[in-house]
C-alpha positions as CSV (number, residue, x, y, z in Angstrom):
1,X,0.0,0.0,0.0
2,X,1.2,3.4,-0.6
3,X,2.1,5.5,1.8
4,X,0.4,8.2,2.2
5,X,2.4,11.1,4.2
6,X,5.7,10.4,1.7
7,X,5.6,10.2,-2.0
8,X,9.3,7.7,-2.0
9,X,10.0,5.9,-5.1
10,X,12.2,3.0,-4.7
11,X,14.1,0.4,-6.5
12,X,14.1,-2.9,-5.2
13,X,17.1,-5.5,-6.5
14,X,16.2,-8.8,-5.3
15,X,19.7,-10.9,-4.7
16,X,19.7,-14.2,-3.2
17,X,20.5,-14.1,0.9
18,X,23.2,-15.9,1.8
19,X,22.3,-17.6,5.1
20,X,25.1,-17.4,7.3
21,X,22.9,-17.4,10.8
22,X,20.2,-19.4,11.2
23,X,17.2,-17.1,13.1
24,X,13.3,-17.4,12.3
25,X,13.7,-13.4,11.8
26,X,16.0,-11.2,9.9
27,X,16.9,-8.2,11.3
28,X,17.0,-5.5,8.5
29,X,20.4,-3.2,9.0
30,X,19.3,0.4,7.1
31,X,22.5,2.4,6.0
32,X,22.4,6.3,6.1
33,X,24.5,7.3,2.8
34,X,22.7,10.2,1.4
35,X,25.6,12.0,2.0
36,X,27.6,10.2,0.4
37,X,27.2,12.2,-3.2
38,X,28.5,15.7,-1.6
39,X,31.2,14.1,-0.3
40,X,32.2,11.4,-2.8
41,X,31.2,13.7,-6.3
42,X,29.0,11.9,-7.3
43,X,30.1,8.0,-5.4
44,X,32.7,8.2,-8.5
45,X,35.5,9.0,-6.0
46,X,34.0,6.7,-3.2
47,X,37.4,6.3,-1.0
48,X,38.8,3.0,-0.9
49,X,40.3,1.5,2.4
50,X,41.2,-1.6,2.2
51,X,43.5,-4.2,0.4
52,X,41.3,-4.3,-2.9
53,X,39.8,-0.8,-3.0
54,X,37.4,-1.9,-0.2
55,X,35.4,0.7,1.7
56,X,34.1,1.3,5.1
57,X,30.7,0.5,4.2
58,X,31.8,-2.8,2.9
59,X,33.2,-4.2,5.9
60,X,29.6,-3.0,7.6
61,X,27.9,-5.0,5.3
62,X,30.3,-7.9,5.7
63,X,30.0,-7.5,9.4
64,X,25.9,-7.4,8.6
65,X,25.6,-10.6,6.4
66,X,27.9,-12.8,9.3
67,X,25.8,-11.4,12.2
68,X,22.4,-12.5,10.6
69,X,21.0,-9.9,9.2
70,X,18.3,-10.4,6.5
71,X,18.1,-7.5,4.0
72,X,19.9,-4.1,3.2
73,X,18.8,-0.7,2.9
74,X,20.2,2.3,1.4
75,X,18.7,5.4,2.1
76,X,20.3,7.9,-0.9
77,X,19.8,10.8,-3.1
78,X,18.1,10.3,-6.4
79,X,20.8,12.4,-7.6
80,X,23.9,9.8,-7.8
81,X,21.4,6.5,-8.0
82,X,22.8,5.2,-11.3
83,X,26.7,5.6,-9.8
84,X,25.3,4.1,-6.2
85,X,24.1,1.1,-8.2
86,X,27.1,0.5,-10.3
87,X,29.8,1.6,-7.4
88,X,27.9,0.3,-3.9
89,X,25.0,-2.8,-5.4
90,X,26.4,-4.6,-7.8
91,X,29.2,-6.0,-5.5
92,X,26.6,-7.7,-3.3
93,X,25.0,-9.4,-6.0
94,X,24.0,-13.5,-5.0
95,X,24.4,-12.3,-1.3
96,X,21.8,-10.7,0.2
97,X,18.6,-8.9,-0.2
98,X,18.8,-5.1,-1.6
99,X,16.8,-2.3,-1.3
100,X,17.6,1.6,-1.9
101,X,15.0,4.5,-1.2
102,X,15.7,8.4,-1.4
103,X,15.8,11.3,1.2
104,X,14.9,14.5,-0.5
105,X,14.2,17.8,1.0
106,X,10.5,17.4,-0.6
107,X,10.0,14.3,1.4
108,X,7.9,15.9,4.1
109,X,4.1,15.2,5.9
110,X,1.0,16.2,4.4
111,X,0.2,19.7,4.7
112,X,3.9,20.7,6.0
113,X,6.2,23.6,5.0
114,X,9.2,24.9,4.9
115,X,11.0,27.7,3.9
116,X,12.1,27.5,0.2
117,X,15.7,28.3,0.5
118,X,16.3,24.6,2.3
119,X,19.4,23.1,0.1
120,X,19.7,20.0,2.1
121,X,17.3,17.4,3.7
122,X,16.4,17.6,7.2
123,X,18.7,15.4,9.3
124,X,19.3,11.6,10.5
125,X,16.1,11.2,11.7
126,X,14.1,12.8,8.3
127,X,16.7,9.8,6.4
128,X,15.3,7.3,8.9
129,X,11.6,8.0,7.9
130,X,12.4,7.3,4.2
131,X,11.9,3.6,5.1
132,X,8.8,3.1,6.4
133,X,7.5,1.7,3.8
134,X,9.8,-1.1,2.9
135,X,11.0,-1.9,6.7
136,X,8.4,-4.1,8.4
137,X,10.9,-5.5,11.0
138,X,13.4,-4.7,13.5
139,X,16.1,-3.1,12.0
140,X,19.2,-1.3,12.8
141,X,20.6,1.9,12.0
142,X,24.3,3.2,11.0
143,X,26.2,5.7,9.2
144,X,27.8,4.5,5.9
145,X,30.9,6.1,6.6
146,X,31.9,4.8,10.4
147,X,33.5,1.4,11.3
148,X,31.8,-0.3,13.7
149,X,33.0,-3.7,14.3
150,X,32.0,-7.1,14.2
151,X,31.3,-7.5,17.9
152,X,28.9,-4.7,17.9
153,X,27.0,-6.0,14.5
154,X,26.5,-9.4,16.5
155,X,25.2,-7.4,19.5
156,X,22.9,-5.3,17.6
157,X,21.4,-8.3,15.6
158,X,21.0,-10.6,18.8
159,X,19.2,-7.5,20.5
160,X,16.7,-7.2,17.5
161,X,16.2,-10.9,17.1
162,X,14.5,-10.8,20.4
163,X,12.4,-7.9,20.3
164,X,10.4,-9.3,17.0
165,X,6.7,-8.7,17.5
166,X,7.4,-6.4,19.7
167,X,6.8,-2.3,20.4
168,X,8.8,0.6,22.5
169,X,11.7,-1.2,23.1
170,X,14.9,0.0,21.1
171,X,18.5,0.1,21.6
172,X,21.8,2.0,20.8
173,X,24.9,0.0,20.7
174,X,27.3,3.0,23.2
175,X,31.3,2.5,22.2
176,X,33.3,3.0,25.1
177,X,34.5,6.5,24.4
178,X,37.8,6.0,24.8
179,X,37.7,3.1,21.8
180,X,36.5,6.1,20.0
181,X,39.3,8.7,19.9
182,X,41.1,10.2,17.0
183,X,45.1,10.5,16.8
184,X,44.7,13.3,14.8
185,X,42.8,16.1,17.2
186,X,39.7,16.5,19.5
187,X,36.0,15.0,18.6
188,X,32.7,15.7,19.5
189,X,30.1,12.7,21.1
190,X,27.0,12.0,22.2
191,X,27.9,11.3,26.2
192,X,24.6,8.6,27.2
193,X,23.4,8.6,30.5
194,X,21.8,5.9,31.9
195,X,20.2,3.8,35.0
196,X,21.1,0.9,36.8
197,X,19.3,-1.0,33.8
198,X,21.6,0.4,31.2
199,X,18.5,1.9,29.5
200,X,19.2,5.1,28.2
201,X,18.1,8.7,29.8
202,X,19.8,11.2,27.6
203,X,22.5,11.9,24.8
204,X,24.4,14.6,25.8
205,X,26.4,16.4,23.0
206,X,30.0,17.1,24.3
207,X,32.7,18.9,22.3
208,X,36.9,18.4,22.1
209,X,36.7,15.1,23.9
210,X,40.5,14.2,23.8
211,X,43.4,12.2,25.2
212,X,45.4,14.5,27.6
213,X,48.1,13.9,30.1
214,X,47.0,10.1,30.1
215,X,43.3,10.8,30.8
216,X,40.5,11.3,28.7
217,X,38.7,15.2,29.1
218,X,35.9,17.7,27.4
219,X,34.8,21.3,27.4
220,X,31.8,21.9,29.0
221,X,29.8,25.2,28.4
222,X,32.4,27.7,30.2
223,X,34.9,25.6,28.5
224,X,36.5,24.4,31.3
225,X,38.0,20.7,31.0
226,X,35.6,17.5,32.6
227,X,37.4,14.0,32.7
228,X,35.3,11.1,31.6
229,X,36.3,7.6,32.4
230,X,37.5,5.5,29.5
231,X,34.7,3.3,29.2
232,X,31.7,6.3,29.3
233,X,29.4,5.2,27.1
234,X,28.9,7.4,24.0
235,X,26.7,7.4,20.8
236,X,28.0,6.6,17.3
237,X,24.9,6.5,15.5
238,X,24.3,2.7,15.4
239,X,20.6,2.2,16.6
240,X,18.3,-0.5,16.8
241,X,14.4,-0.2,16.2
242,X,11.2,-1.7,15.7
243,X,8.9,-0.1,13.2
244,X,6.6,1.6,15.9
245,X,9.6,3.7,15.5
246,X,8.6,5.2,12.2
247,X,5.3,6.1,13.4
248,X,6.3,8.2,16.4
249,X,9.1,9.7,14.0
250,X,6.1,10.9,11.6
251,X,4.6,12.6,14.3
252,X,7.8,14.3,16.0
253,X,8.7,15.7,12.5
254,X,5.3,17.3,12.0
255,X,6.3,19.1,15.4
256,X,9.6,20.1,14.6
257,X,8.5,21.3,11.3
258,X,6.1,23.5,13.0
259,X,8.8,25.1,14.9
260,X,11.8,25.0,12.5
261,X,10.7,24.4,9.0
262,X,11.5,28.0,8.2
263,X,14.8,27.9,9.9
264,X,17.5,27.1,6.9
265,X,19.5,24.8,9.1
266,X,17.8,22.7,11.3
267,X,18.3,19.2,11.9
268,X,15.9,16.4,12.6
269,X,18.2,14.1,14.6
270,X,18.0,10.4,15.8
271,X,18.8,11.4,19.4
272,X,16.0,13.7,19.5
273,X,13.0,11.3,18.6
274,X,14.6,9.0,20.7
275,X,15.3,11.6,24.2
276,X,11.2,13.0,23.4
277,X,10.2,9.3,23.8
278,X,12.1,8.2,26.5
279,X,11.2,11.5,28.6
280,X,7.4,10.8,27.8
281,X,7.7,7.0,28.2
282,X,6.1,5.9,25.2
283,X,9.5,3.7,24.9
284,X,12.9,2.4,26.5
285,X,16.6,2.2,24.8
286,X,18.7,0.1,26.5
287,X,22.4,1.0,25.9
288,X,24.5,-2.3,24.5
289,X,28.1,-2.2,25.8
290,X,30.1,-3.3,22.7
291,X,34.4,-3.8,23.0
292,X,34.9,-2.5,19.5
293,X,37.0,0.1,18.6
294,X,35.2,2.4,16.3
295,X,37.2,4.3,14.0
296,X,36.7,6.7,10.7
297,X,38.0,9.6,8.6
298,X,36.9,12.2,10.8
299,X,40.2,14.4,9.5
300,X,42.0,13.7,6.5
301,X,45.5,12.4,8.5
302,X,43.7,9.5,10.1
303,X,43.2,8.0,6.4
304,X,46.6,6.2,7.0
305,X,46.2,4.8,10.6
306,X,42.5,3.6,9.2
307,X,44.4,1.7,6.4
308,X,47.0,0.5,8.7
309,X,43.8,-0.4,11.2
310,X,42.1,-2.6,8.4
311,X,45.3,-4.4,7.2
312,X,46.2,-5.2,11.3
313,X,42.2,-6.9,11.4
314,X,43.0,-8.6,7.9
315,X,46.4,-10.1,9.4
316,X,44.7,-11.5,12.3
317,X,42.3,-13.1,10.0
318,X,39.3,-11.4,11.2
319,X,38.2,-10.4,7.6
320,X,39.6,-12.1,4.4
321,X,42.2,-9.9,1.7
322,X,39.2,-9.7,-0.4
323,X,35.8,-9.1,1.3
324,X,33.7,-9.5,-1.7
325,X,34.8,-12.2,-4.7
């Protein structure tokens, strides 16, 4: 049935899965990348990592396929769909199930508006929405262009294998914050709060979070240095959902449309669906320690201790030369 609040088109590219766990349910893992074209111009430059050219992204969907999960999604812009295709699809052919849909600014509620100057779309949490209509099970969420880990893809899928058939209860996989630091200079994270249950409170955006004199410190607002201990759990944008989660989503955007669709830069984030339902307890998110060390190009000299990263989890026979044949 069509939905009626957003006018997606989709393509759907139906590849044999490879069953690699067996599980009554398949977990569906949906992949932020609409991004991918400002930064990529146009995919044809999409940066290659690994031994043969592989990316970040591939080693996600590697990690994806050997934790059980059933189908991908790609959540692009129309814009670069033919290069997406060629450069990010066709190397999963006879592996697993495929599907892409498309954020655009235009992709709003009925009866919404927003100013007309908008150049980009609204947000992680606007790129979530654009699968409602093709996710019908628990599924997970990530960022195309972060590293994750295998432990925390096997987390993630074990968490959403047990909450199939049911509603409100989500999850965000929290990195240890100090497996999250860059070599090359300060970074910003979502600090998670939570109670004795490990189920989350709050994200709490900090800024220059850094190594220093052997300990691990922030700015807070008078930007005066905080310490957090090493294994503070922070947000990396790796969520897990059922898909009462794209109904409460519709309804927070109509809100925050209200109050910021004439404001050229606002953001419909993942964190703040998520806080709004956990401070009006429609739902909980329990926080799922993972050991991983997460790591990305956050500035352009950690490219080399990435590669060197990759090749170090090759030798030790954690992924093969080549992920894909």
């Amino acid at each position: 049935m069509r939905n009626e609040l957003f006018l997606n088109s989709k393509l759907l590219v139906n590849f044999a899965p490879l069953n690699l766990k067996k599980s009554n349910m398949k977990p569906t893992l949906f992949v932020l990348a609409a991004g991918m074209g400002s930064r990529y111009g146009g995919l044809k430059q999409l940066d290659g990592l690994g031994p043969n050219g592989e990316t970040i992204m591939d080693y996600s969907i590697y990690d994806a396929i050997k934790a059980g999960f059933g189908k991908i999604v790609f959540v692009i812009r129309g814009s670069f769909e033919k290069d997406f295709k060629t450069v990010v699809i066709d190397k999963f052919k006879d592996l697993i199930d495929t599907d892409i849909v498309f954020q655009e600014i235009s992709n709003v509620p009925k009866g919404c508006t927003y100013i007309a100057e908008r150049e980009k779309p609204w947000g992680t949490n606007h790129a979530v929405l654009m699968g409602k209509d093709v996710i019908h099970e628990p599924f997970a969420v990530i960022n195309a262009d972060d590293f994750y880990g295998q432990e925390s893809f096997a987390i993630l899928a074990d968490f959403l294998r047990g909450v199939e058939g049911k509603k409100n209860e989500y999850c965000m996989v929290g990195y240890r914050v100090g497996n999250t630091l860059s070599e090359s200079g300060a970074v910003s994270r979502g600090v998670c709060v939570v109670d004795e249950n490990q189920l989350l409170q709050n994200v709490v955006e900090r800024t220059h979070i850094e190594e220093k004199g052997g300990a691990i410190v922030y700015l807070d607002e008078k930007g005066e240095e905080v310490s957090l201990q090493s294994n503070t759990p922070v947000s990396m944008n790796m969520w897990g959902f059922t898909p009462d989660y794209f109904d409460y989503s519709v309804e927070y955007f109509k809100e925050f449309l209200a109050e910021n669709g004439q404001k050229l830069k606002s953001e419909f984030y993942i964190p703040l669906a998520v806080n709004n339902l956990i401070v009006e307890k429609k739902a909980t998110c329990k926080v799922l320690d993972t050991p991983s060390k997460w790591f990305g190009v956050t500035y352009a000299e950690d490219r080399p201790q990435v590669v060197l990263k990759i090749n170090e989890l090759i030798r030790k026979g954690i992924y093969p030369e080549k992920l894909f044949k």
